[in-house]
C-alpha positions as MATLAB code, in Angstrom:
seq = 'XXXXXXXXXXXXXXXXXXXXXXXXXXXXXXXXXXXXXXXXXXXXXXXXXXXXXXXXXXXXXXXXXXXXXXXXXXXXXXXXXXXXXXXXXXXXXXXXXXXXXXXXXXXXXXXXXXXXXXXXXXXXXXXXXXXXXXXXXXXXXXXXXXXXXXXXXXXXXXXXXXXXXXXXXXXXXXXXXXXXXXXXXXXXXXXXXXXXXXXXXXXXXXXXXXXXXXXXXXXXXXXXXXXXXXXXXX';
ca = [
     -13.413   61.928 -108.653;
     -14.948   65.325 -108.205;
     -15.117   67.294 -105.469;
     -17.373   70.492 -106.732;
     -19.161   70.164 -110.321;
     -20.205   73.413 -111.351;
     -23.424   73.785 -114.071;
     -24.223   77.234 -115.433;
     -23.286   79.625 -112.328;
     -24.210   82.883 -112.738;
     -24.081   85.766 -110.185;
     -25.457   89.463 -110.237;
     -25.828   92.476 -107.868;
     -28.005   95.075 -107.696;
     -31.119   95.441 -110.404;
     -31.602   97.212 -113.435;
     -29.051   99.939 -114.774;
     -26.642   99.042 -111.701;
     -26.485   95.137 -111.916;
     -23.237   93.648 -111.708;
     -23.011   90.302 -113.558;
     -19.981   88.850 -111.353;
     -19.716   84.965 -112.993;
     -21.409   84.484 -116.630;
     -22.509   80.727 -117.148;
     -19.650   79.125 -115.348;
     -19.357   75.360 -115.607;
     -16.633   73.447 -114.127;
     -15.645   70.028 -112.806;
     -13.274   70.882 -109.547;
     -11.031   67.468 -108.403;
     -10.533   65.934 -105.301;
      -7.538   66.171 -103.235;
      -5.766   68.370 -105.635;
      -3.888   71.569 -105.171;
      -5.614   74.190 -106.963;
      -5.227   77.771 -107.659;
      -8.063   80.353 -109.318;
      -6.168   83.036 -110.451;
      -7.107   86.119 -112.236;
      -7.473   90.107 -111.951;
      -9.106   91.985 -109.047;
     -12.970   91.613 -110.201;
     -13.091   88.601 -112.122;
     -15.100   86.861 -109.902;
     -12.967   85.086 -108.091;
     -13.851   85.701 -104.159;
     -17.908   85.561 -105.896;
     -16.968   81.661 -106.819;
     -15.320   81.391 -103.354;
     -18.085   82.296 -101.769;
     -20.552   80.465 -103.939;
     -18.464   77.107 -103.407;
     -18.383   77.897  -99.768;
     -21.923   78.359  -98.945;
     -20.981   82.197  -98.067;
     -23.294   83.268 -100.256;
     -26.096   81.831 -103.369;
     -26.189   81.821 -106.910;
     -28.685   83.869 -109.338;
     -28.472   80.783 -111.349;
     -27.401   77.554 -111.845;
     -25.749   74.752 -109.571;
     -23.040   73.577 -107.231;
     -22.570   70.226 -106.397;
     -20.433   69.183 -103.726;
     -20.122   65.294 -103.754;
     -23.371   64.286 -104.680;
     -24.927   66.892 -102.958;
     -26.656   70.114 -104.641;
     -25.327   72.584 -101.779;
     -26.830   76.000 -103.941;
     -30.565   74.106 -102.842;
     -30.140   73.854  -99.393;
     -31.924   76.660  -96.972;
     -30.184   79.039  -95.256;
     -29.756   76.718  -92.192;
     -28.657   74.298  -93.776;
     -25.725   75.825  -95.649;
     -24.442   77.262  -91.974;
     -24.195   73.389  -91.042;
     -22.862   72.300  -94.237;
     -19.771   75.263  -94.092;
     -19.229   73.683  -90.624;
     -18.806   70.021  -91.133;
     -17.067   70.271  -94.541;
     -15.108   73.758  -95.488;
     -12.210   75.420  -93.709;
     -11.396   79.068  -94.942;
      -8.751   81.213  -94.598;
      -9.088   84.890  -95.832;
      -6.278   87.693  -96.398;
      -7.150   89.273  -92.932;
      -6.171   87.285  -90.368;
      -9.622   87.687  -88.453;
      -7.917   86.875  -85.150;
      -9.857   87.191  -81.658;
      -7.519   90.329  -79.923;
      -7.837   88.926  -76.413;
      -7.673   85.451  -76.886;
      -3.998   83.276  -77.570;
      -3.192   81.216  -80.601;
      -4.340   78.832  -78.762;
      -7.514   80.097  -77.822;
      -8.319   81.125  -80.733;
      -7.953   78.179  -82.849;
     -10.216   76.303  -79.693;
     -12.681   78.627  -80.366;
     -13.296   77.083  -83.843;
     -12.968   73.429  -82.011;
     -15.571   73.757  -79.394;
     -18.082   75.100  -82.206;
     -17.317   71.932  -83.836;
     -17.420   69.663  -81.059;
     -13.741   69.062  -80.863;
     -11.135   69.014  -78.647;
      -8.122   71.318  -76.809;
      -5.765   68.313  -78.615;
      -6.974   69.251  -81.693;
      -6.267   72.889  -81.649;
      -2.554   72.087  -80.161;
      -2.335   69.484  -82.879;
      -3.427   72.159  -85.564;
      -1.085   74.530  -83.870;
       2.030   72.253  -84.440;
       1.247   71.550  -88.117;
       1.289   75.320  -89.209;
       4.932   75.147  -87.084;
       3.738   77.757  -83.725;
       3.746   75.057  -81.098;
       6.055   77.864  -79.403;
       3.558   80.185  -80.198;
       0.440   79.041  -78.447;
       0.128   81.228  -75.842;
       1.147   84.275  -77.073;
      -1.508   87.118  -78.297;
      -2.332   88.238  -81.832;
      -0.534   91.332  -80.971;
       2.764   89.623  -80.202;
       2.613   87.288  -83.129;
       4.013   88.684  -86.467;
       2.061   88.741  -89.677;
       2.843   85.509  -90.734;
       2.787   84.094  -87.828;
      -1.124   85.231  -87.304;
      -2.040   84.160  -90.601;
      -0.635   80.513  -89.735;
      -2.660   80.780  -86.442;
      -5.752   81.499  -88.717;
      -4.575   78.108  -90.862;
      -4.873   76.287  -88.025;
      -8.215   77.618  -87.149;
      -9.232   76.439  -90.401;
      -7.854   72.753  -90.251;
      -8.242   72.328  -86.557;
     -11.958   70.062  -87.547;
     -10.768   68.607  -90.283;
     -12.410   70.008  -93.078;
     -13.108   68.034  -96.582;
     -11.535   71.821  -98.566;
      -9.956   74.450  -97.494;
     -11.088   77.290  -99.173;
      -7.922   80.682  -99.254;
      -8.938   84.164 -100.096;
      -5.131   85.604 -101.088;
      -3.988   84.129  -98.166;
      -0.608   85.712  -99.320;
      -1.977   89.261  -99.992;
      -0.657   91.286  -96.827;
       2.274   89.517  -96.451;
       6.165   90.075  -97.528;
       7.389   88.125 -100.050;
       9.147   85.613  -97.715;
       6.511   85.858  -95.096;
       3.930   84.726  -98.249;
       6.743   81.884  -99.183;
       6.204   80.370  -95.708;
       3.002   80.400  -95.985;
       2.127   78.644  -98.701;
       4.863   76.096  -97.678;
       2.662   75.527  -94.651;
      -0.555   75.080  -97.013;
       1.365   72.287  -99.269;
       2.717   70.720  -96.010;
      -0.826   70.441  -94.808;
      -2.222   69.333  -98.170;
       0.428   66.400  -98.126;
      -0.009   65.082  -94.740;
      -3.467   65.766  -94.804;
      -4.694   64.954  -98.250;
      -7.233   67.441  -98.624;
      -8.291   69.779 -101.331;
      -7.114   73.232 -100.977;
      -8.343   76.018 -103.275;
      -6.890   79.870 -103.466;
      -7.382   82.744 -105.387;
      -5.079   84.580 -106.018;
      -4.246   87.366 -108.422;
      -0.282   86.516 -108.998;
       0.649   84.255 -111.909;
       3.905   83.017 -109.874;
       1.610   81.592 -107.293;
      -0.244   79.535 -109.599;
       2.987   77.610 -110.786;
       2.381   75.472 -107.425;
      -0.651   74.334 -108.340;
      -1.807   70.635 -109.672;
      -4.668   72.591 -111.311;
      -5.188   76.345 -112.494;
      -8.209   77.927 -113.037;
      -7.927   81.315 -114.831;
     -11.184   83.421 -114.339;
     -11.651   86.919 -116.637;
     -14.313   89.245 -116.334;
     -16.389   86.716 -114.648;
     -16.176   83.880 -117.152;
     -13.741   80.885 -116.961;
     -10.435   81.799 -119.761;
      -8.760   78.760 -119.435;
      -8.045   75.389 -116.668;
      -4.463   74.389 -116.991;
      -3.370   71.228 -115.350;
       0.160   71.549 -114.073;
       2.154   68.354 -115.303;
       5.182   69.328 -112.202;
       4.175   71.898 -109.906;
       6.995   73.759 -108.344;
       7.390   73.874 -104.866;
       6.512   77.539 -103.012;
      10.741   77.907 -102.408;
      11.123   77.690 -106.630;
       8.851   80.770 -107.396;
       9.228   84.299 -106.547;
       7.012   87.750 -107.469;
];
């Protein structure tokens, strides 16, 4: 079953002798529930088809749909809604609230959603910080914030869970953690995780790899035995 089917996505900035062409033609049928990693070199259009699957931002061209639903038609209103209900995202910055605890913070995300302070504590314990939850930003190391910001995400329940090199300011063991804590939640939760990422070590623990170059689609690799994040190291 497929959980994005991409027809013909193309994306450009700027006009005339400045455009950017950022994805060329892409087509692409994305799985449900899987693991998947889209890896490739800083500008190949990688964060540009994050965006585009996320509702972050529209196509020049062509389509996304999203279960049966063309999600590059919908207005701008209606894309805001459809991020909410369905996609969690994580990003390389942490994009934590200063003043407000881990726990705070991920109930920020809950009450927008209609959900409750059990949901954030619940979130809280799967990324492994129910010690954590009322401690600041600012006494939480790096890891530890971007796990806060995982929790954030998940704390609704969203259909994907979209990572922007969730890894990318992290120590090497710090990353490893991570990562363990997205498999963990894709496991227990089922859900379909996608991440960019720009290191090929990373993409050995996913079901599916997507390799993007110079904004066109080089190759999809399914993984036949995906290592676990404890088996790879960069």
């Amino acid at each position: 079953m497929s959980l994005f089917t991409i027809s013909d996505l193309t994306k450009e900035y700027g006009e005339g002798g400045v455009k950017v062409v950022a994805l060329k033609h892409i087509s692409l049928t994305i799985p449900t529930g899987q693991f998947i990693v889209i890896l490739g070199a800083s500008g190949s259009g990688k964060s540009t088809l994050l965006n585009m699957l996320g509702c972050m931002d529209k196509p020049t061209s062509g389509n996304i749909t999203f279960n049966e639903t063309n999600i590059t038609a919908l207005s701008k209103g209606k894309m805001t809604g459809f991020r909410a209900e369905h996609i969690g995202f994580v990003f390389q910055s942490y994009n934590l609230l200063p003043d407000l605890t881990a726990l705070e913070n991920v109930e920020f995300s809950t009450e927008i959603a209609g959900l409750s302070r059990a949901d954030a504590e619940n979130a809280l314990r799967l990324v492994g910080l129910s010690d954590r939850v009322n401690h600041y930003p600012a006494e939480l190391s790096g890891g530890e914030q971007q796990r806060v910001s995982i929790a954030r995400a998940i704390a609704k329940n969203p259909k994907v869970l979209l990572c922007d090199e969730p890894t990318g300011a992290l120590d090497f063991s710090t990353g490893i953690m991570v990562l363990e804590v997205l498999k963990q939640i894709h496991k227990e939760k089922e859900s379909s995780i996608l991440l960019i990422t720009h290191n090929q070590e990373i993409a050995k623990i996913a079901d599916m790899v997507i390799t993007l170059r110079s904004g066109e689609v080089q190759s999809v690799t399914v993984n036949q035995s995906p290592l676990s994040p404890a088996e790879v190291t960069w």
